[in-house]
C-alpha positions as CSV (number, residue, x, y, z in Angstrom):
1,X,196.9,154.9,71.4
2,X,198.3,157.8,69.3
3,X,195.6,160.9,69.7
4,X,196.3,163.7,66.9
5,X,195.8,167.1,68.4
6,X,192.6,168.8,68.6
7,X,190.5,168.9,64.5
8,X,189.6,172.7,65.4
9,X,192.6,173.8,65.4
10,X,194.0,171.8,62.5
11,X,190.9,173.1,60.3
12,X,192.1,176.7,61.2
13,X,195.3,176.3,60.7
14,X,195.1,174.6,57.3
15,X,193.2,177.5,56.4
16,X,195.8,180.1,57.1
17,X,198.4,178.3,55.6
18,X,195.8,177.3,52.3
19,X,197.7,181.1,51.0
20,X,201.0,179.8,51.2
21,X,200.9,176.9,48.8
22,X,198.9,178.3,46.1
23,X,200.5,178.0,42.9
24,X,199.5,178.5,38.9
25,X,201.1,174.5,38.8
26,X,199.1,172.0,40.9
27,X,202.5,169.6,40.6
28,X,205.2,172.3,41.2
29,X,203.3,173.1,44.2
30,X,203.5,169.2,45.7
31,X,207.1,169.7,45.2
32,X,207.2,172.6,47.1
33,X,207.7,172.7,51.0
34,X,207.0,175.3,53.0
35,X,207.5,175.8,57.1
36,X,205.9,178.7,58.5
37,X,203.6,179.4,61.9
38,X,202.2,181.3,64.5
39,X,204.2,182.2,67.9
40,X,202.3,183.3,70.7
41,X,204.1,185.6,73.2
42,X,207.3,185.8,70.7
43,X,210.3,186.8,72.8
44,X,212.2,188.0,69.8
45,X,210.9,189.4,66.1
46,X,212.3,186.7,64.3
47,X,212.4,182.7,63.9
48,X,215.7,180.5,63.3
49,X,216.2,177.9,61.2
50,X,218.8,175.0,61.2
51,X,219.7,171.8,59.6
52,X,221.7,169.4,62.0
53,X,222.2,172.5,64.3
54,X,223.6,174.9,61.9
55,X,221.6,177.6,60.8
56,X,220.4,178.7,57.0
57,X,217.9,181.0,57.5
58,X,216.1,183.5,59.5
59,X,213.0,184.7,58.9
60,X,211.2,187.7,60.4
61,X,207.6,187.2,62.2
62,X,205.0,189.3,60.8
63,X,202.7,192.1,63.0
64,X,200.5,188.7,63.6
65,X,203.5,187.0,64.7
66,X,203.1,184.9,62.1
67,X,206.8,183.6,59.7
68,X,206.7,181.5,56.5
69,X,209.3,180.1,54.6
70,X,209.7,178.4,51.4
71,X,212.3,176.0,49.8
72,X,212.3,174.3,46.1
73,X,215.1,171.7,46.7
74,X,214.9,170.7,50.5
75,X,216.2,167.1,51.7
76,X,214.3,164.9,53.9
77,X,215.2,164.6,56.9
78,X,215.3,166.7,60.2
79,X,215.2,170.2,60.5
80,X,214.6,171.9,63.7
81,X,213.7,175.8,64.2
82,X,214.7,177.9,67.4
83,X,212.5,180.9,69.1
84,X,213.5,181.3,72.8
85,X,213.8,177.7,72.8
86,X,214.3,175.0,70.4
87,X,212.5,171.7,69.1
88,X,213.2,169.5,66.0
89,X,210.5,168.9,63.5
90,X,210.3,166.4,60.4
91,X,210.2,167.6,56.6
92,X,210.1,165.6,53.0
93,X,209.9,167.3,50.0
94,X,205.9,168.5,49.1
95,X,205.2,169.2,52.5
96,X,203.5,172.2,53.8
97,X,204.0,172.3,57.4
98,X,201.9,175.0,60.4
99,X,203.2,175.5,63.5
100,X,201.9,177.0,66.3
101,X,203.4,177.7,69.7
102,X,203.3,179.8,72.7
103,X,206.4,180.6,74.3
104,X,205.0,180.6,78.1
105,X,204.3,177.0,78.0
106,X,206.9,175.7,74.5
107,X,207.0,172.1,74.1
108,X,203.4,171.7,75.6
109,X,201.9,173.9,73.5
110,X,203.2,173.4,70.1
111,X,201.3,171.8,67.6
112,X,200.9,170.8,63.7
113,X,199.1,171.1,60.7
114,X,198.9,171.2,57.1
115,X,200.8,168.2,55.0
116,X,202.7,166.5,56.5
117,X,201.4,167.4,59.9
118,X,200.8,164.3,61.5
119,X,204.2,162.9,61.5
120,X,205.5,165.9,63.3
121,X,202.7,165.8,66.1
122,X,203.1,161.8,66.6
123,X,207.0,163.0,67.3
124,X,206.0,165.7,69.8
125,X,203.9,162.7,71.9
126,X,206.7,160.8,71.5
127,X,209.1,164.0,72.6
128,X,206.4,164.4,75.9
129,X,205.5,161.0,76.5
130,X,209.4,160.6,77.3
131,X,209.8,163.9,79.4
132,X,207.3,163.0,81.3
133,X,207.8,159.1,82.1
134,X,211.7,160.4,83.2
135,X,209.8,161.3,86.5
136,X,208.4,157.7,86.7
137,X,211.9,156.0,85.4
138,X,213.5,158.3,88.2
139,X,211.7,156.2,91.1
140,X,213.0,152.8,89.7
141,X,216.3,153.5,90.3
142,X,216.3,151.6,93.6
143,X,215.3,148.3,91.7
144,X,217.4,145.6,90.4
145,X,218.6,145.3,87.2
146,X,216.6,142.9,85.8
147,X,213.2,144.3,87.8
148,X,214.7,147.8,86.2
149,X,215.4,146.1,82.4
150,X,212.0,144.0,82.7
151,X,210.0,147.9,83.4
152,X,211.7,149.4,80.3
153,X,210.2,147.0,78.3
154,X,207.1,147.1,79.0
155,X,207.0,150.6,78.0
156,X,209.0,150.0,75.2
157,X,206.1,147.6,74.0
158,X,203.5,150.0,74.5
159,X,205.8,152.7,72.5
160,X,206.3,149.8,69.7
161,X,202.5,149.7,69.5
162,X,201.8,152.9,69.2
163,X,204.3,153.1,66.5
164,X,202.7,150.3,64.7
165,X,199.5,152.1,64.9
166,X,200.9,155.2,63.1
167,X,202.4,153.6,60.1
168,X,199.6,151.3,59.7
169,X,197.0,154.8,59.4
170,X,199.2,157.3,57.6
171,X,201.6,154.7,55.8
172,X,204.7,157.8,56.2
173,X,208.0,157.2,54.4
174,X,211.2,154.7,55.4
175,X,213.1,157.8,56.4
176,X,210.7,159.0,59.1
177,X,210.0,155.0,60.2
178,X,213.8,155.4,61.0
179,X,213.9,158.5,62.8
180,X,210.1,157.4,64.8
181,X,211.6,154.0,65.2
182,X,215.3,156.1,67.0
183,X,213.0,158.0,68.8
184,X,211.6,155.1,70.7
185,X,214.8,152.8,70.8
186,X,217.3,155.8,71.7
187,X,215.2,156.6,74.9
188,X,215.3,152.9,75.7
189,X,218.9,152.3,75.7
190,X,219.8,155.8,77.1
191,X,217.2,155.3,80.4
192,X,219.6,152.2,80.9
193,X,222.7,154.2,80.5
194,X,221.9,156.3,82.9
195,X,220.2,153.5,85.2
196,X,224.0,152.5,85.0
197,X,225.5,156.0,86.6
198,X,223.2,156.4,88.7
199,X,224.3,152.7,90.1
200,X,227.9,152.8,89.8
201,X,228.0,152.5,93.6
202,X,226.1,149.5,93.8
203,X,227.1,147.8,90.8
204,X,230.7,148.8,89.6
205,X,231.1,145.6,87.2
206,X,229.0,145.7,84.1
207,X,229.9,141.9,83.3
208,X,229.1,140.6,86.7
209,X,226.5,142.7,88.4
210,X,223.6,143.1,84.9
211,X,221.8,140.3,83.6
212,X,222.9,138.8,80.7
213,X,221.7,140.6,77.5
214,X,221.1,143.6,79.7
215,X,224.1,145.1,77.3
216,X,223.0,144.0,73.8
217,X,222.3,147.1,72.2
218,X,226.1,148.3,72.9
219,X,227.1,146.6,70.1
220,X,225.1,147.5,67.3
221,X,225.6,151.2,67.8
222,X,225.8,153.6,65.2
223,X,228.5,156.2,65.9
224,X,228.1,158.6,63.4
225,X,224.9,158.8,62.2
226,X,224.2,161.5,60.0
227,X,220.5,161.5,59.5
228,X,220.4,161.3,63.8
229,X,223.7,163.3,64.8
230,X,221.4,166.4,65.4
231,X,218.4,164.1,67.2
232,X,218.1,164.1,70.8
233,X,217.3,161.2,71.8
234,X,220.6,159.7,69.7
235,X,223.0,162.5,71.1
236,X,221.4,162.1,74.7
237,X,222.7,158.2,74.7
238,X,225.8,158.2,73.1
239,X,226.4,161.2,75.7
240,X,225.6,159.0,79.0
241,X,227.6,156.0,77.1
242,X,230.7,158.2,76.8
243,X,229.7,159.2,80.2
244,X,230.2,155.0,81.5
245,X,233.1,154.5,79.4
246,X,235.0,156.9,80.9
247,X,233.9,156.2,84.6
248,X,235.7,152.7,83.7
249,X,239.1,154.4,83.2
250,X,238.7,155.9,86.6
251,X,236.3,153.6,88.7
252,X,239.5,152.1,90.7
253,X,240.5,155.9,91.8
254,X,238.0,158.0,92.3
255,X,234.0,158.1,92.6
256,X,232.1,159.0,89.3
257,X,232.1,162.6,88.9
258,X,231.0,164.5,85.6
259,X,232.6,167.5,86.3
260,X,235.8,166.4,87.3
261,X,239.2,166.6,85.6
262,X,239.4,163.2,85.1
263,X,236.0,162.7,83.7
264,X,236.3,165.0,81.0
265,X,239.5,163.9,80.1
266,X,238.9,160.4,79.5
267,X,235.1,161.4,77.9
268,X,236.9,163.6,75.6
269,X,239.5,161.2,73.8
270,X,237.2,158.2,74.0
271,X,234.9,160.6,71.3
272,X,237.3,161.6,69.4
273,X,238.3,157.1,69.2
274,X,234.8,156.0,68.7
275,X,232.9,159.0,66.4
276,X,233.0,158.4,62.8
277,X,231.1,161.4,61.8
278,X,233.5,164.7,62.1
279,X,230.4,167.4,62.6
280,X,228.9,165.0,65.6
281,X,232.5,164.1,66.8
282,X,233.1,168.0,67.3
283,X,229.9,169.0,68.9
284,X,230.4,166.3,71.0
285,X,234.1,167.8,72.2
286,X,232.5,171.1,72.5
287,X,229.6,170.1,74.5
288,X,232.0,168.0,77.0
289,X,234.9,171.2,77.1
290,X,232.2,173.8,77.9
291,X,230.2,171.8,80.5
292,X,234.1,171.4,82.1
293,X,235.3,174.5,82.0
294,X,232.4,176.4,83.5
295,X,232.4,174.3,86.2
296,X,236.5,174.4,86.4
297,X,238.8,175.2,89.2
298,X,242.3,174.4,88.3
299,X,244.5,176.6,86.0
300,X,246.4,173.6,85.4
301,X,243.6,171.2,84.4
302,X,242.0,173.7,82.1
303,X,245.4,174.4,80.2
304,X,245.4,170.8,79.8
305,X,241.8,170.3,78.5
306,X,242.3,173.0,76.4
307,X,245.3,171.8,74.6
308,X,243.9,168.2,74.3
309,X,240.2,169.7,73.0
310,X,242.3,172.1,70.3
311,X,244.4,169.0,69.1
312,X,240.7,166.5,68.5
313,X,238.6,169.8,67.9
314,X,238.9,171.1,63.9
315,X,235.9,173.3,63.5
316,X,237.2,176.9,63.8
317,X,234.3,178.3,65.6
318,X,233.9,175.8,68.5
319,X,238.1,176.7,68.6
320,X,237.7,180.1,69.1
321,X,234.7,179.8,71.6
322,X,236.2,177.6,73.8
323,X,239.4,179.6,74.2
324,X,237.6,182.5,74.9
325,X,235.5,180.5,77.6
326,X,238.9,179.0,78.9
327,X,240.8,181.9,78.8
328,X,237.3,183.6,81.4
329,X,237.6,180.4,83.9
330,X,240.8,180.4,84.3
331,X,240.6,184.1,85.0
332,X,238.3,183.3,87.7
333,X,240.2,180.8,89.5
334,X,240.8,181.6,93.0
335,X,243.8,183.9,93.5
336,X,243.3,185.7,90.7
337,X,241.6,189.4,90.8
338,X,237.9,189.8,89.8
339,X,237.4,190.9,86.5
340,X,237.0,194.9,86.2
341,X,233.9,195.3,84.5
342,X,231.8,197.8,84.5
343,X,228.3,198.4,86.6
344,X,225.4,201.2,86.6
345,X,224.1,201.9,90.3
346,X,220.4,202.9,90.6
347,X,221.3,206.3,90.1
348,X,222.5,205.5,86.8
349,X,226.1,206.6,87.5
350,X,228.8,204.2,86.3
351,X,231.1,202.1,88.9
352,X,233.7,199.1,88.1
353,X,233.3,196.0,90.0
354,X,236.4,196.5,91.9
355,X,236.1,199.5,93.1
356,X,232.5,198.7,95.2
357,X,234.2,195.8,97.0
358,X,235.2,196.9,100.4
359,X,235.1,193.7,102.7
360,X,234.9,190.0,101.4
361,X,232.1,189.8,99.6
362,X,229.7,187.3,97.9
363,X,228.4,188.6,93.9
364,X,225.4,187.0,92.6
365,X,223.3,187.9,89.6
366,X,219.8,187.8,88.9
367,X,217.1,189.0,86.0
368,X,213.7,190.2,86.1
369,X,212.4,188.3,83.6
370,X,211.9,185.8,86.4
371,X,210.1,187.3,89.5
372,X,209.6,184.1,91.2
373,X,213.6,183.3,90.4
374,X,214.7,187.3,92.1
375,X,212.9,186.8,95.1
376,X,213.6,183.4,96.0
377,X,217.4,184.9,95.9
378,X,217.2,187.9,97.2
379,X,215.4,186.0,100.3
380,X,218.3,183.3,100.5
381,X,220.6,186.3,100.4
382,X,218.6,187.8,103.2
383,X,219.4,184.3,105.2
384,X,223.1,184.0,104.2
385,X,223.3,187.8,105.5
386,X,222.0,187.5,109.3
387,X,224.2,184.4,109.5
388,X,227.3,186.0,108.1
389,X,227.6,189.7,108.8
390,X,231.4,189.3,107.8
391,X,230.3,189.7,104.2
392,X,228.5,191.9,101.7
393,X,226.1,190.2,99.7
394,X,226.0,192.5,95.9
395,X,223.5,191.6,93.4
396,X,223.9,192.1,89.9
397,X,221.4,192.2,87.4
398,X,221.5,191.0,83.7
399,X,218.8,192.7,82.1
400,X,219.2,195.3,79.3
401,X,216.6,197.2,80.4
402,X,217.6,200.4,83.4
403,X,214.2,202.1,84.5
404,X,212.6,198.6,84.8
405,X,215.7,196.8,87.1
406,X,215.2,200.3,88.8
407,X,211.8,200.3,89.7
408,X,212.1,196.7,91.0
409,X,214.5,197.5,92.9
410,X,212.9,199.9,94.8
411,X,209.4,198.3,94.9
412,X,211.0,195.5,96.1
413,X,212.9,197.7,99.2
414,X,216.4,195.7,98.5
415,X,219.3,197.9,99.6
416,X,220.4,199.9,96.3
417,X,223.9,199.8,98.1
418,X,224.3,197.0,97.2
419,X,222.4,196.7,93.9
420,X,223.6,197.0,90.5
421,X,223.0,196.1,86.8
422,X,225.7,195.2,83.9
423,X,227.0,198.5,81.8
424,X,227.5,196.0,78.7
425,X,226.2,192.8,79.4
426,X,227.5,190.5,76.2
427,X,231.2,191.8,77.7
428,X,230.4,190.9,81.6
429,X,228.8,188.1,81.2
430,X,231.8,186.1,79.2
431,X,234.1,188.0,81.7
432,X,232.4,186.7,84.6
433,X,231.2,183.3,82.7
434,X,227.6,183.8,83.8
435,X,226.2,180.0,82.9
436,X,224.1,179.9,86.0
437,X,221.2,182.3,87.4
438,X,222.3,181.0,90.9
439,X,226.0,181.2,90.4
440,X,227.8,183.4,92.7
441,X,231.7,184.6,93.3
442,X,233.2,185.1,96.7
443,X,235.9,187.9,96.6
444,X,238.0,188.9,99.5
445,X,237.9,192.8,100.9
446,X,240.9,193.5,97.8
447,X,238.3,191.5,95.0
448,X,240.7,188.3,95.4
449,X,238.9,185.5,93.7
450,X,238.6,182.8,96.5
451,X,235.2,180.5,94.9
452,X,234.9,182.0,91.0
453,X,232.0,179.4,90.8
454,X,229.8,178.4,93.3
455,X,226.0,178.5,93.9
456,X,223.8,180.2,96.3
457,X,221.0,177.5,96.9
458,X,224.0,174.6,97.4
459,X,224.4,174.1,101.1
460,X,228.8,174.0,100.3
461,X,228.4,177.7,100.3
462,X,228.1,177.6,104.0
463,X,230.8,175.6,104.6
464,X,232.9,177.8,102.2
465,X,231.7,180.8,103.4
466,X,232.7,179.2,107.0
467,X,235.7,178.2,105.7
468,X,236.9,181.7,104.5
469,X,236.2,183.4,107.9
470,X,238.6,180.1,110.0
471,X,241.6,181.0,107.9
């Protein structure tokens, strides 16, 4: 059954936010909608707003870490605001929507109230019910198809009745019916999209190997939605459809692969064929070049991807952003030199990259922000070390902040030879294409790219760090 969150903490909330929706006009003030909330632990001094991903406003937290925000003309639909992290919320016009949230734990924690309240919480269970049953969903892969399909909807009966419930209480509009009613069918069809990938080995033929039916919803698919386009749960399927489509251009060749060449490739123009709606189609085209070309290890592929995204791409700013991210990976394909940039040592004295490589050597990065995450890799750094002597092992850290990286750094008792932190970090980090806090870059003794992306906690790095010292 659908639980709204604790009454405590609605009462209080209702109360802070009774100041602002006060108004000398009873009905101008129902016309009114305001957002506003409390963040707990803010990470930055402000809050941002969007509308189907693009931002209109920003709006500065108070010294109670408190933001509000009012709009005359709004249209219903789905808004979604972003502090440290990000999470979509519901508004119609008259509404006068609380939020509270605390950054340590996000989507856990966060919570509505004031009008229009209750449609926003019943989307959070929804948003937590299906994060969490992933981990159940995960253990049926093994199954059948039809023991698989006949799981899914059971739970999608349960979801239907819990949806039921809602409308019958609070009677909300069409519009949200829609988006609650997405919610629920979305996650259904995209568990059995990705049931699908995850099976390609077993069952390679759709037609043959599912029971019949198992494929119905494929053909009433929306593919340009534009209340959904910014919705998860509607991006999240069409992404692991696109994702099945193009494995069946490729399934005779190769094994299914998302970062491959050929992968992309095929994802990328079967988008651009089968989107109607141009802002979806081009986040779509960015979403697919970036995940590519982070990930990339031939020159000749990325020049490729990049001329095909440029050609099917039209919005100017996802243009420019992947060409500067495919101009960095190609830069960092092996045989090309590091890039130069610059580093502080824990003496604060400035050194480029190049010049403290003096033997092959293995970069990582790391932050402080994350204590468990910096030991945990400076211990597997410690193991890869004894092993291979061969190489230096140089960390590099991507915090802003000197005197605290310093005093870690020597709490810790890590060699400050080998220890160093970013001079400007927004330059190094497209440079060096830092996507990854286990990312690393192997270098030869001259800083001679030979693995511009690999990752410290995959066991390959053995093997290529094996590899390097047998040529």
């Amino acid at each position: 059954m659908f639980k709204q969150r604790p009454l405590i903490r609605t009462l209080l909330l209702t109360f802070i936010l009774l100041p602002f929706i006060s108004c000398d006009n009873a009905k101008e003030a129902q016309m009114e909608t305001w957002i506003g909330g409390e963040i707990i632990n803010p990470k930055t001094d402000h809050v941002i707003l969007l509308k189907d991903n693009v931002p209109f406003d920003t709006v500065k937290l108070d010294d109670r870490n408190f933001f509000k925000y009012n709009c005359k003309k709004l249209k219903q639909g789905l808004y979604s605001f972003q502090h440290s992290e990000f999470q979509v919320f519901f508004l119609e016009p008259g509404d006068s929507i609380m939020l509270r949230v605390n950054t340590v734990d996000f989507d856990e924690s966060l919570t509505y109230s004031g009008r229009g309240a209750e449609k926003n919480n019943f989307l959070m269970e929804l948003f937590l019910n299906n994060e969490a049953e992933r981990k159940t969903i995960t253990s049926w892969y093994t199954l059948t198809p039809k023991v698989y399909e006949m799981k899914l909807d059971s739970m999608r009966e349960i979801r239907n009745s819990i949806y039921n419930e809602f409308n019958s209480t609070y009677d909300p509009s069409e519009e949200f019916k829609r988006v609650a009613k997405a919610n629920i069918e979305y996650a259904y069809n995209a568990n059995k999209e990705l049931y699908v990938s995850i099976n390609h080995p077993r069952f390679i033929n759709p037609e043959e190997d599912y029971p019949k039916g198992f494929f119905d919803y494929r053909k009433d698919i929306n593919f340009g939605d534009k209340d959904l386009q910014s919705y998860y749960p509607y991006y999240r399927f069409l992404d692991w459809y696109f994702d099945n489509l193009s494995f069946q251009k490729y399934k005779e060749k190769k094994y299914l692969d998302r970062k491959s060449f050929i992968h992309n490739y095929n994802k990328i123009k079967i988008i651009d064929s089968f989107i109607t709606n141009d802002t979806l189609r081009n986040r779509m085209l960015r979403s697919v070049a970036r995940r590519y070309f982070v990930h990339a290890k031939d020159a000749s592929h990325e020049q490729q991807m990049l001329d095909l995204f440029l050609k099917l791409n039209t919005n100017e700013d996802d243009r420019k952003e992947i060409v500067a991210l495919a101009e960095a990976t190609m830069k960092l394909t092996p045989g090309n030199k590091i890039p130069n940039v610059l580093l502080v040592n824990t003496d604060n004295m400035m050194k480029d990259l190049q010049s403290v490589i003096n033997k092959p050597t293995v970069i990582y990065f790391w932050s402080t922000g994350s204590i468990k995450h910096f030991k945990t890799i400076h211990t597997r750094v410690a193991e890869l070390q004894d092993k291979y002597p061969e190489f230096d092992f140089t960390g590099i850290n991507t915090d802003t902040h000197f005197k605290k990286w310093r005093d870690v750094v020597r709490k810790s008792g890590y060699n400050k030879q080998f220890e160093f932190q970013l001079e400007d970090l927004e330059k190094a980090e497209a440079a060096l294409v830092i996507n990854s806090a286990n990312k690393a870059i192997i270098v030869d003794k001259d800083g001679t790219i030979l693995e511009g992306n690999t990752n410290l906690f995959n066991s390959l790095i053995e093997a290529q760090l094996l590899g390097i010292l047998n040529k």
